[in-house]
N, C-alpha and C positions, 0 to 999 in steps of 0.2 A: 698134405702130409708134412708134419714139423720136421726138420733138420734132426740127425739123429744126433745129441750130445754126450753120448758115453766116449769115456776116453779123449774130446777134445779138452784142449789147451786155449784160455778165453784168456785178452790181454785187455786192461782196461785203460782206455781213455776218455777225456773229458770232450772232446769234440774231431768228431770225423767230417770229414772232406770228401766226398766221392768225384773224381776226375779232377786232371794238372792242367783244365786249359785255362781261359784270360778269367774265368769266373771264380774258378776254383782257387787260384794261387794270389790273383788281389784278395779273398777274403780269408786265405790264410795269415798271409801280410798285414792286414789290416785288423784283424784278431792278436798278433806279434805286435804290432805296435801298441797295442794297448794292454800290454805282458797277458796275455793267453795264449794259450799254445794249443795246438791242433796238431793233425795228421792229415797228410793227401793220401790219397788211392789214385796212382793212377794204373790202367789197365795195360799201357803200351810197357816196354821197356827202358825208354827215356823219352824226354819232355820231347810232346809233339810241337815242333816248330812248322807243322804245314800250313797250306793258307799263305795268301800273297802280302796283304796290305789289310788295312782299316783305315776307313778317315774317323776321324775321332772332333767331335765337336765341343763346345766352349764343355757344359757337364762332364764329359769325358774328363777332359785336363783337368776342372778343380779335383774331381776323385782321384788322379794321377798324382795330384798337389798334395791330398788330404793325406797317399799314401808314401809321400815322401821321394817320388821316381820322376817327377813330373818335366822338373828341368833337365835332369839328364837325358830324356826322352824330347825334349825339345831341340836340344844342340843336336841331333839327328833327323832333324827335319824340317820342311818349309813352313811358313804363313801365308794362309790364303788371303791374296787380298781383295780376291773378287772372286765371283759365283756371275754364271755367264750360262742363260740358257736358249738353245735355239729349237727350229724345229726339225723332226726329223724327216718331213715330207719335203720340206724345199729348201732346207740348212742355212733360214736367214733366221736373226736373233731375234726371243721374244720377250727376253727379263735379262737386265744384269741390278745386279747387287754388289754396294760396295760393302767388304768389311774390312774397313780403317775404322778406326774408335774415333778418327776428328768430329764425326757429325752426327755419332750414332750413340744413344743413351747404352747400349749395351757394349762391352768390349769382347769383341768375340775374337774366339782361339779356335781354326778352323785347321789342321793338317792332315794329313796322311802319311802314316808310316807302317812299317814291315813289321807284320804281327809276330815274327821272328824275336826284333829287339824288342817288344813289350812282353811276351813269356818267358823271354832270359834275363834282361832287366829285374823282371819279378821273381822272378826265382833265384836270382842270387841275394836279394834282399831276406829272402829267407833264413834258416838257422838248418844248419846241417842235417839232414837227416827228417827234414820236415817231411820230404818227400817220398812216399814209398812206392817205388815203381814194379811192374810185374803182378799187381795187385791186382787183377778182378775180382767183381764182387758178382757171387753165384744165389745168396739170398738173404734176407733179413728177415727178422721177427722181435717180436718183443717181450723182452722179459722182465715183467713190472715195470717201472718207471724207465727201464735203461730200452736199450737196440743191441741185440746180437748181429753184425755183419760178419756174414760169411764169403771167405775168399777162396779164388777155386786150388789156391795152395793148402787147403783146409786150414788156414790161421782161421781164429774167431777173433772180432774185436768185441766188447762191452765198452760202449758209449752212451753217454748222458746228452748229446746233441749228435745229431747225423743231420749233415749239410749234403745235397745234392745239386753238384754242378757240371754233372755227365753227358749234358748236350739233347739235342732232341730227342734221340733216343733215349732217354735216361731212364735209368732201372729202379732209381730210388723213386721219382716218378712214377713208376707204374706200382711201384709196391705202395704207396698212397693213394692209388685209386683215381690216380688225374685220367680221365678222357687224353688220346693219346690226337697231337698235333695235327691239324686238316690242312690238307694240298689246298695250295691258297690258285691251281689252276696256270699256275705261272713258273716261267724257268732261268734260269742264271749260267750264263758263262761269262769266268772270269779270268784274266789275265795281269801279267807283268809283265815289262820291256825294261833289261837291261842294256845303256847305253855306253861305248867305251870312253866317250866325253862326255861331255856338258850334252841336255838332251835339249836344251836354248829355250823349254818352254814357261811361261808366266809363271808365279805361282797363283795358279788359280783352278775352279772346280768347275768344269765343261762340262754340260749335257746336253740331250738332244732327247725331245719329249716327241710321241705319239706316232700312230699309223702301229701300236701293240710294242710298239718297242721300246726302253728307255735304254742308248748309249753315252754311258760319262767315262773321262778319265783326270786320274788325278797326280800330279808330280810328288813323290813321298821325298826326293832331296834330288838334289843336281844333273844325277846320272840315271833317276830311274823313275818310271811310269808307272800307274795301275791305273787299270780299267775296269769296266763290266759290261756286262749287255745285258740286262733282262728285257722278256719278253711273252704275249702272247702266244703258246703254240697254236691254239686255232685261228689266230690272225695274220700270221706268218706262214703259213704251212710248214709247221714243222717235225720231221719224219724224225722219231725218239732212237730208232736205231746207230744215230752218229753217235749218239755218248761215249758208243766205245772204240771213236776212231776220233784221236786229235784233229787229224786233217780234215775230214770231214768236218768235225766244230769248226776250226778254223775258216771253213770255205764258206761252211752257213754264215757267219759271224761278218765275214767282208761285205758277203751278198748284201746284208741288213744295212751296211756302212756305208754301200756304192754309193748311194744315191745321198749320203748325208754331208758328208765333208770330205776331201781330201785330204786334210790334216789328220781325222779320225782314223780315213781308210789306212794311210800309211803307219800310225800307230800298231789297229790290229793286225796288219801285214807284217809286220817284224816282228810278231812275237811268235816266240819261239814253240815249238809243239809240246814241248816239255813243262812249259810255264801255262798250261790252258787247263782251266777246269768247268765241270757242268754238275747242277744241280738242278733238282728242284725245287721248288718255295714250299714251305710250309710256315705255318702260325697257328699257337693259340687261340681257339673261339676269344674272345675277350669277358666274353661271360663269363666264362669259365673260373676267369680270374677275379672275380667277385666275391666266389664262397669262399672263406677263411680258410675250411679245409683241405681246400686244393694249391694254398701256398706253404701252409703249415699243418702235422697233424703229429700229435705225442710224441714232441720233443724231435721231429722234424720237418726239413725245408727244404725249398728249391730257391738258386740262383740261375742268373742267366741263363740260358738256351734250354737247358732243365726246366726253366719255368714259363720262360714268355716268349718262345721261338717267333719271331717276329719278318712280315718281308723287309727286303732293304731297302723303299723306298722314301726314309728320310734319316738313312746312316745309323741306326738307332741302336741294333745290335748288340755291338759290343761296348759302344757307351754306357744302354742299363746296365749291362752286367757289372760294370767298376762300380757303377752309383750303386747297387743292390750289395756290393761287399761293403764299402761304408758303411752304411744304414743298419745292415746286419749286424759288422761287428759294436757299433757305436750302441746299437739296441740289446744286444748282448752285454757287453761290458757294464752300462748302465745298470742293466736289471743285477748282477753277479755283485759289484759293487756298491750297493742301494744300501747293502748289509755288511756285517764283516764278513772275515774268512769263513767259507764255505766246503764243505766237506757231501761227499756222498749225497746222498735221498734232498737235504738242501740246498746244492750246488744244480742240482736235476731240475728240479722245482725255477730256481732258478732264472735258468738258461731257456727253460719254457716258457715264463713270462717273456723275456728278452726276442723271444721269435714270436710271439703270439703280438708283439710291439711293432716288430719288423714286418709283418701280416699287415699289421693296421697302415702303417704309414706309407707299404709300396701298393698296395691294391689297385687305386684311381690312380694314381700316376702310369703302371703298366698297362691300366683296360684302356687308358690315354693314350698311350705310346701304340701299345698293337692295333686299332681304329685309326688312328691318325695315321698309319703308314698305310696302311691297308686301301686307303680311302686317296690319298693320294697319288699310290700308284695307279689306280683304276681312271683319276684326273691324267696322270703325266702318259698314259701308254694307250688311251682308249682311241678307237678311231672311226665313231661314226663325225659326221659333218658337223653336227651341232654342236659335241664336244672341241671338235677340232678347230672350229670357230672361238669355241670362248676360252679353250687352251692360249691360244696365240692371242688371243684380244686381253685376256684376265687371268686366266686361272696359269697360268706359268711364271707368274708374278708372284701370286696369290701362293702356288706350293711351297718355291721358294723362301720366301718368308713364313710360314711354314714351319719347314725345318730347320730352320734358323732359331724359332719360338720354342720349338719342342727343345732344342738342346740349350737351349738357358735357362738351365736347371741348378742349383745347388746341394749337392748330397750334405753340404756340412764338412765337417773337422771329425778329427780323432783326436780326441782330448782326455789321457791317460788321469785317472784319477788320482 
């Protein structure tokens, strides 16, 4: 049944934004810097700052560079200067990795910081009023060339581009007909540790592979920690009913640690019950992300977690997402400015070329990215014998460089015409 439109009030814009998290607001930003102007929708009533940390790889940062925030977000955080990985059956080490640029053809920019200050960061780079908060969207349709979004305050928008970066659940998502994200069989509890001093540790990225589990953590600045633990539940025995008890995660969480390091165990031991959370894995088929019409369809798309929910096992996450706001508005812009000033049915026209550009150039890069994480994590957490043999002999080496590879990426510049 279509939406009834007698008596609404339809407000038009040139490009919509569905959700204010790191997807949505770099590619509002990044549309701003190339004088286009957009709208967010978000659903909460102010910017979601939940969520602990992110490590953020060399890719991340240039798209952080490309969006003009990048330095500012670095005087708020460490450089990694080693990747140090052990095992998690007998917690002796099975790969390190230096990343200093002295000897290494690549310069890599490895940190972690509180996903906190890159949503506020980005959104005060914005222009007042970019963001409209309170904003669910209840359903869309099409009206010739444009999008009717409907909001459950009854506003309608009329848009010439609708952007979707509302997370795995996404709505814009389902109204394009994407096949909805598969349980990748795997789970995630994640943590932060504030410390009242100096917390004395390297800056460096710890983990600890196999027997179903991978535990790392990572210093985001002086005083404070993040961690994770994914893991198999059927290789762990793990009973689903803790989710809704901190303590319980917390107590599974040690259990997994006892036997790994002491260092590790007194990490997830301090952290607070407040600071802990649990998910489950999901990801995109990869195939999925093949057909054109599952990244873009009539003058819409999907960004980050909207599009390529991915596992975390090569930090990848929220890195695509900056690189997928680049690319977007960079393809955008391009296409809008090919010609002159544009109005109406030709600004539409457009901006459809400009996603249908954005379609072609992210495609293989994400069916990359969600395979190669996927595939690694089954390498760093598996634990029959023979794996666990050539983990420790090779392939812990092998992942790590790895993810190293996958995040030396270049999204490009915004270069305003």
């Amino acid at each position: 049944m279509q939406p009834q439109k007698e008596n609404m009030e339809i407000i038009n814009e040139d490009i919509v934004i569905v959700g204010a998290g790191l997807a949505g607001l770099a590619t509002s930003l990044a549309l701003h810097r190339l004088g286009i102007r957009s709208i967010v929708l978000e659903s909460s009533d102010s910017l979601r700052t939940t969520g602990f940390a992110l490590a953020l790889w060399t890719n991340a940062w240039r798209a952080l560079d490309a969006l003009g925030v990048g330095d500012s977000l670095r005087q708020r955080s460490l450089h990694f200067t080693r990747f140090q990985a052990f095992s998690a059956d007998s917690g002796l080490p099975t790969a390190e990795i230096s990343l200093e640029a002295d000897d290494k053809p690549i310069d890599y920019d490895s940190r972690c910081i509180k996903r906190q200050e890159i949503v506020e960061t980005l959104e005060k780079e914005l222009p007042p009023g970019t963001i409209k908060y309170s904003s669910r969207v209840t359903s869309i349709e099409e009206s010739g060339l444009y999008k009717l979004v409907h909001l459950a305050d009854k506003t309608v928008l009329r848009t010439k581009g609708l952007i979707g970066s509302d997370g795995v659940n996404s709505v814009v998502a389902k109204w394009m007909g994407l096949p909805k994200p598969v349980d990748a069989n795997r789970s995630a509890i994640r943590g932060y540790v504030e410390y009242p001093k100096s917390h004395g540790f390297e800056p460096k990225f710890c983990a600890y592979f196999g027997s179903g589990v991978r535990i790392g953590f990572l210093p985001c600045d002086d005083k404070s920690l993040y961690w994770f633990c994914t893991f198999t539940p059927s290789a762990v025995d793990y009973d689903e009913n803790i989710e809704g008890s901190p303590t319980k995660m917390k107590q599974f969480v040690l259990s997994l640690a006892r036997n790994v390091s002491k260092e590790a165990y007194n990490i997830l031991d301090r952290t607070s019950l407040d600071s802990l959370y649990c998910a489950k894995l999901k990801l995109r088929t990869p195939w999925n992300i093949l057909m054109k019409d599952n990244i873009v369809k009539n003058n819409t798309c999907l960004v980050g977690d909207a599009l390529h929910p991915m596992t975390p096992d090569i930090g990848q996450g929220g890195c695509s997402a900056l690189e997928d706001s680049v690319v977007l508005a960079r393809c955008i812009s391009e296409a809008i400015f090919a010609k002159s000033l544009q109005e109406g049915d030709q600004l539409c026209k457009s901006i459809k070329v400009g996603l249908e550009k954005y379609a072609k150039e992210r495609r293989w890069r994400i069916f990359s990215l969600i395979s190669t994480s996927y595939l690694v994590g089954l390498a760093q957490e598996s634990n029959g014998k023979v794996i666990s043999y050539l983990r420790e002999k090779f392939l812990a080496q092998f992942t790590i460089e790895t993810m190293l590879k996958m995040g030396d990426f270049d999204c490009g510049k915004l270069c305003q015409k």
